[in-house]
C-alpha positions in Angstrom: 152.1 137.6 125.5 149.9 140.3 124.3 146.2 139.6 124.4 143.3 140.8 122.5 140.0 142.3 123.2 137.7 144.9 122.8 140.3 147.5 124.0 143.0 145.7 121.5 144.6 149.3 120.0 145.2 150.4 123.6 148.4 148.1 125.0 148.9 148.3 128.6 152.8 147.7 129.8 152.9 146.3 133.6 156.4 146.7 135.4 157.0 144.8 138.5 159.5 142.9 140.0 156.7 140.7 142.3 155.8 138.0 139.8 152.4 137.0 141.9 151.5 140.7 141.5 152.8 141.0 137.9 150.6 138.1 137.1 147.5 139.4 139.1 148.1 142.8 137.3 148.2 141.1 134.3 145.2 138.7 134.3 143.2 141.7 135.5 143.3 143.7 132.4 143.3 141.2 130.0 140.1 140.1 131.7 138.7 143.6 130.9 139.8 143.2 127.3 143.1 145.0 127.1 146.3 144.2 125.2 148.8 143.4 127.9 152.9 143.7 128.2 154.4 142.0 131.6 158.1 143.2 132.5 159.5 141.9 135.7 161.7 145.1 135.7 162.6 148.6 134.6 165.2 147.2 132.5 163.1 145.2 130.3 160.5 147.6 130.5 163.0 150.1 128.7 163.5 147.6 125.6 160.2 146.7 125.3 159.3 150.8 124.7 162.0 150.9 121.8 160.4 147.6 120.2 156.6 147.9 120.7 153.7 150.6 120.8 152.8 151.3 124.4 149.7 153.7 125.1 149.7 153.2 128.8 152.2 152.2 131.5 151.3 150.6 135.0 154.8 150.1 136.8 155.6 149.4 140.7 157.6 152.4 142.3 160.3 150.2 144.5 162.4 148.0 142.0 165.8 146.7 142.4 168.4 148.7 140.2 166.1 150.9 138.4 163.1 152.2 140.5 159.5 153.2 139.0 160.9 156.9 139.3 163.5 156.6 137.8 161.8 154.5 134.8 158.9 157.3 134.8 161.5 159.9 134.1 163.1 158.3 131.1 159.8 157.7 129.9 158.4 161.6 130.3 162.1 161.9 128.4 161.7 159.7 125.9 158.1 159.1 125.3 156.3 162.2 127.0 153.1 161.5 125.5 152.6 158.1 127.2 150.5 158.2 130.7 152.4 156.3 133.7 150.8 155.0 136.6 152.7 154.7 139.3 151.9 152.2 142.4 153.9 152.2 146.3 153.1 150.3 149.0 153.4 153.0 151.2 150.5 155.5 151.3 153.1 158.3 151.7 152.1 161.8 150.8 156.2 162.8 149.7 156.4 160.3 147.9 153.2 161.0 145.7 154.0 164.6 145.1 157.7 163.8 144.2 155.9 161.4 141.4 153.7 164.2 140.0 156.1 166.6 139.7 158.1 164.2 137.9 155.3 163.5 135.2 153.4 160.4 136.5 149.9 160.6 135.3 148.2 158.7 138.9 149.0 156.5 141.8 147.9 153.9 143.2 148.5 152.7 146.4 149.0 148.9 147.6 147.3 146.4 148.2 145.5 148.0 145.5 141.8 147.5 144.6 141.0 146.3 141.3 138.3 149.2 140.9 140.4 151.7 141.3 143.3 150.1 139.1 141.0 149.6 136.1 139.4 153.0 136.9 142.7 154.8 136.5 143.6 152.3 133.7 140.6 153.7 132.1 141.1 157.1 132.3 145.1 156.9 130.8 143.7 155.1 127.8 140.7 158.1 127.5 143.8 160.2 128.5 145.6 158.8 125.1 142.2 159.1 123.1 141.6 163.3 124.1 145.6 163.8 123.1 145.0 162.1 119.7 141.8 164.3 119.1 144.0 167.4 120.0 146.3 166.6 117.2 143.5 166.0 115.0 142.1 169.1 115.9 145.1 171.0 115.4 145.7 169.8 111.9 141.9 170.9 110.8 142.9 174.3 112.2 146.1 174.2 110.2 144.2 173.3 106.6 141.4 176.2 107.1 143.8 178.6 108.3 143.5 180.2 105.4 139.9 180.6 105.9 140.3 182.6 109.0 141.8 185.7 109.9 145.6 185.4 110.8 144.8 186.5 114.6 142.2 184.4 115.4 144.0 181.4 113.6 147.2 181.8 115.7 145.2 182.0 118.8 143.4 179.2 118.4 146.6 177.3 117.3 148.3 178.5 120.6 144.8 177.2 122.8 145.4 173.8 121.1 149.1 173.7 122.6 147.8 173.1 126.2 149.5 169.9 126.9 152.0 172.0 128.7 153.8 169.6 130.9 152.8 171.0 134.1 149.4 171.3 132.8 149.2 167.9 132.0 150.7 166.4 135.4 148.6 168.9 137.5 145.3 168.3 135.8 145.6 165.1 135.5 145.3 164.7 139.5 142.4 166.9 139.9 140.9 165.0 137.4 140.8 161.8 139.1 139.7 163.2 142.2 136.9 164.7 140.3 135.8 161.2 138.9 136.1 163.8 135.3 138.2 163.8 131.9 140.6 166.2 130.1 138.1 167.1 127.5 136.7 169.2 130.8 139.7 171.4 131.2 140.9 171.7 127.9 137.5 172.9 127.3 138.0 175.4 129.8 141.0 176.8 128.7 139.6 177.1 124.9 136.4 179.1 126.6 138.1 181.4 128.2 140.7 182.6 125.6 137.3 183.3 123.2 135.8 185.5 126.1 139.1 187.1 126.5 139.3 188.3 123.4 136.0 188.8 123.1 136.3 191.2 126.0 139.7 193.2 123.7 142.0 191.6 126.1 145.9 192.0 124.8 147.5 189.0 123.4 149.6 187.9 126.5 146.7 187.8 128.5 145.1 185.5 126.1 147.6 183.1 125.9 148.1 183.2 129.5 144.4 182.3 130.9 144.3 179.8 128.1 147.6 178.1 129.7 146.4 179.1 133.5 142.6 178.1 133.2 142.4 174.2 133.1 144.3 174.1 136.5 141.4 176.0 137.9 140.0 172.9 140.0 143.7 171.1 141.2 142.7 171.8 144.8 140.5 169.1 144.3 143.0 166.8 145.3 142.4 167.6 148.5 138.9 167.0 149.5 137.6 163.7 150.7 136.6 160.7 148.0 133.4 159.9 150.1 132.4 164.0 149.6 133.9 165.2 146.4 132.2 162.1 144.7 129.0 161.6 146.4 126.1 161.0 144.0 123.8 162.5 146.2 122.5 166.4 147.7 125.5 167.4 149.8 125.2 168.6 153.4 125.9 171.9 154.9 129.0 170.6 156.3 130.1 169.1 153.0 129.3 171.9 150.7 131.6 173.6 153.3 134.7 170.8 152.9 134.0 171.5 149.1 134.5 175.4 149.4 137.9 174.8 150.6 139.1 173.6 147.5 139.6 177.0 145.9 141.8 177.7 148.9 143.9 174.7 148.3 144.5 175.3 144.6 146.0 178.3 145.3 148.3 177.4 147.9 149.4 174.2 145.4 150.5 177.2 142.6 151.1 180.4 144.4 154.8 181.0 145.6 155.9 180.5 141.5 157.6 184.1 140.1 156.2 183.2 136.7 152.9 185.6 135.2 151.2 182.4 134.1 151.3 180.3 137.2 150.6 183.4 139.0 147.5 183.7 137.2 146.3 179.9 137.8 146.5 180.5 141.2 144.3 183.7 141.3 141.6 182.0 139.0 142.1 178.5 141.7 141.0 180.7 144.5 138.5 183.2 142.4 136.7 181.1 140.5 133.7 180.4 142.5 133.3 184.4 143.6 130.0 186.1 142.4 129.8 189.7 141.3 126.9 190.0 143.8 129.4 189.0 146.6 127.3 185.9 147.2 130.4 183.7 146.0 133.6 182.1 148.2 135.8 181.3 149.4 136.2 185.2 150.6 132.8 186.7 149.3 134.3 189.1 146.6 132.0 191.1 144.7 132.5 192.9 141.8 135.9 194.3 140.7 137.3 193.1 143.7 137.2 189.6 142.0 140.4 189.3 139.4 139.2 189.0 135.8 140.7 186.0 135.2 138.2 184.7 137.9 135.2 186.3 136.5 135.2 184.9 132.8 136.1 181.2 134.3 133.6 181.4 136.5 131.2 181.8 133.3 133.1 179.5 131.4 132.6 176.6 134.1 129.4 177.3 134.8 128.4 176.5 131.2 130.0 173.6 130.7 128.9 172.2 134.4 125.4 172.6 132.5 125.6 171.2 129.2 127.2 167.9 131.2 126.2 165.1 132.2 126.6 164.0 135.7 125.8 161.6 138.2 123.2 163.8 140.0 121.7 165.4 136.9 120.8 165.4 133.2 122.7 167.7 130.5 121.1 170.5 129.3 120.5 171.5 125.6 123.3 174.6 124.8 120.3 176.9 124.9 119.0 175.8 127.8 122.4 176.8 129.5 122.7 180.0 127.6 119.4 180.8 129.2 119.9 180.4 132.6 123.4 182.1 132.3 121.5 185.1 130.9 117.9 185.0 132.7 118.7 182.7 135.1 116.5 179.7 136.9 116.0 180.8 140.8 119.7 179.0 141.8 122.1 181.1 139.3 121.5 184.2 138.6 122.4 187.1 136.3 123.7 189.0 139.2 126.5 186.4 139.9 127.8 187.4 136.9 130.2 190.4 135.6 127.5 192.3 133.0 130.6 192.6 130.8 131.9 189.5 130.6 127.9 188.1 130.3 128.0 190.3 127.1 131.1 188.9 125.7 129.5 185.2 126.6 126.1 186.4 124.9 128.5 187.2 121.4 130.6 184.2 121.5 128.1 181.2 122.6 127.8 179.6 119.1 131.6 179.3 120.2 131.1 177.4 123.0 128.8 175.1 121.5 131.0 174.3 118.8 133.5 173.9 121.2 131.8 171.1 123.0 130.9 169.4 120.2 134.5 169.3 119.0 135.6 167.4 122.1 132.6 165.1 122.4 132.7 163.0 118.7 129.5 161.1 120.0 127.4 164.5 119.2 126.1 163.9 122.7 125.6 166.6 126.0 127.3 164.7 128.5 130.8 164.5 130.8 133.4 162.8 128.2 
């Protein structure tokens, strides 16, 4: 049966071949006001995606006959725009990468937690919500067309494409480690293919930081819950732990012979670098830091101010601006390449619009 609640346009599919688990699954979400579809297998779980409207799946990795991996891949086949959540009751690193690169949207290991099921629940349905407004977005772009020059138009229109597969299954981890939502890296990728034109950047680089930049933070994935989520000021030794991640995102992408991927890992390991050399993970300064790095190193920095988060309030877009340009005693204009500052100074109003555009609530805070 399918219940009803506050959450009632947003129907949650549970596999699992467990009944007591199925059931606990089950009474769980419903609890929390979701619409809910039980399938004690893959099989059913197949026919009930050709029948009914499914916006998130939550389905057991070890099944008889069919197994959650192979279900998960005739889903990325067949509906690629529905999240899947995978679960094992084996906390085994292979076996969590092997479900990534096949498309799964999160894991969750057993006995699972009913935080962190409803958590990841949570963030598949907001998942759902940031592709629909993508759409939307799209289509405005495609009625004023006309209104715009034919080169900005089509680049914008390319941005808007980002839900690249492997963009979408790598983000999508770094995003949970991150406790953050899409609307973060899409933003990115949407910043930094203004500055790069801004900056009189050919066309393939465009397109290519706009498909490289969102992965910018995947080597999140490997820094420690208790230090990459802490509410509180970080320790010496943590802000250390937290440096690494730059080094991990690179080795997660490097090793791939394509130009774009090649790119994501340089801005992975760059994008903390200052121009003053004050930055790691290797203390670059100036043009010894890629490009790439240098304008999403701006780009991040803005939005990380006009958020919300746990440990602070959001600034005002000209607050941000501000400190970006004058700075406030902890950034400063020297981090910052003076070019790609200048670019930022011209296209601003762009960011702003930006940010509004993925946050309908009008309000300065983390989606």
């Amino acid at each position: 049966m399918i219940g009803r609640g506050k959450h009632s346009e947003n129907a949650i599919l549970v596999v699992d071949d467990e009944p007591f688990i199925l059931d606990a699954l089950s009474c769980l979400l419903k609890d929390q006001g979701y619409p809910v579809i039980a399938c004690c297998g893959a099989r059913d779980a197949t026919k009930t995606l050709e029948s009914l409207r499914v916006d998130v799946v939550l389905a057991d990795i070890k099944m008889p006959h069919v197994s959650g991996l192979d279900l998960l891949e005739e889903i990325r086949r067949e509906h690629p725009e529905i999240p899947v959540i995978l679960m094992t009751g084996h906390a085994d690193m292979n076996v969590a990468i092997t479900a990534v690169k096949k498309g799964a949207f999160d894991f969750i290991v057993k006995p699972y937690k009913s935080v962190h099921v409803l958590h990841s629940v949570e963030r598949a349905v907001e998942y759902n919500r940031l592709i629909r407004m993508e759409r939307d977005y799209k289509r405005m772009l495609e009625e004023t067309v006309n209104e715009r020059t034919k080169e900005l138009a089509d680049a914008l229109l390319m941005v808007r494409s980002l839900n690249n597969e492997i963009v979408q299954c790598l983000t999508a981890v770094a995003e949970y480690k991150d406790n953050e939502t899409g609307a973060h890296n899409i933003r990115i990728g949407l910043y930094s293919s203004i500055m790069a034109q801004a900056l009189d950047m050919p066309s393939d680089f465009v397109e290519t930081i706009s498909f490289a930049s969102p992965m910018h933070d995947i080597g999140k994935i490997g820094i420690p819950d208790n230090i990459l989520l802490k509410k509180g000021p970080l320790t010496p030794n943590e802000f250390e732990v937290i440096k690494t991640h730059t080094i991990m995102g690179e080795n997660i992408l490097k090793g791939s012979r394509h130009p774009k991927m090649q790119m994501a890992a340089r801005i992975a390991l760059n994008h903390h670098e200052r121009w003053d050399g004050t930055g790691y993970p290797k203390g670059l300064r100036a043009e010894e830091i890629p490009l790439e790095g240098r304008i999403v190193m701006i780009c991040d920095q803005y939005d990380a101010l006009v958020s919300r988060r746990p440990y602070k309030a959001p600034m005002s877009h000209d607050e941000a601006v501000k400190v970006i340009l004058e700075g406030d005693g902890r950034t400063l204009p020297g981090h910052f390449d003076p070019k790609v500052v200048e670019a930022f100074s011209v296209t601003a109003p762009s960011f702003d619009r930006i940010y509004r555009t993925s946050n309908p609530e009008g309000e300065r805070q983390s989606l």
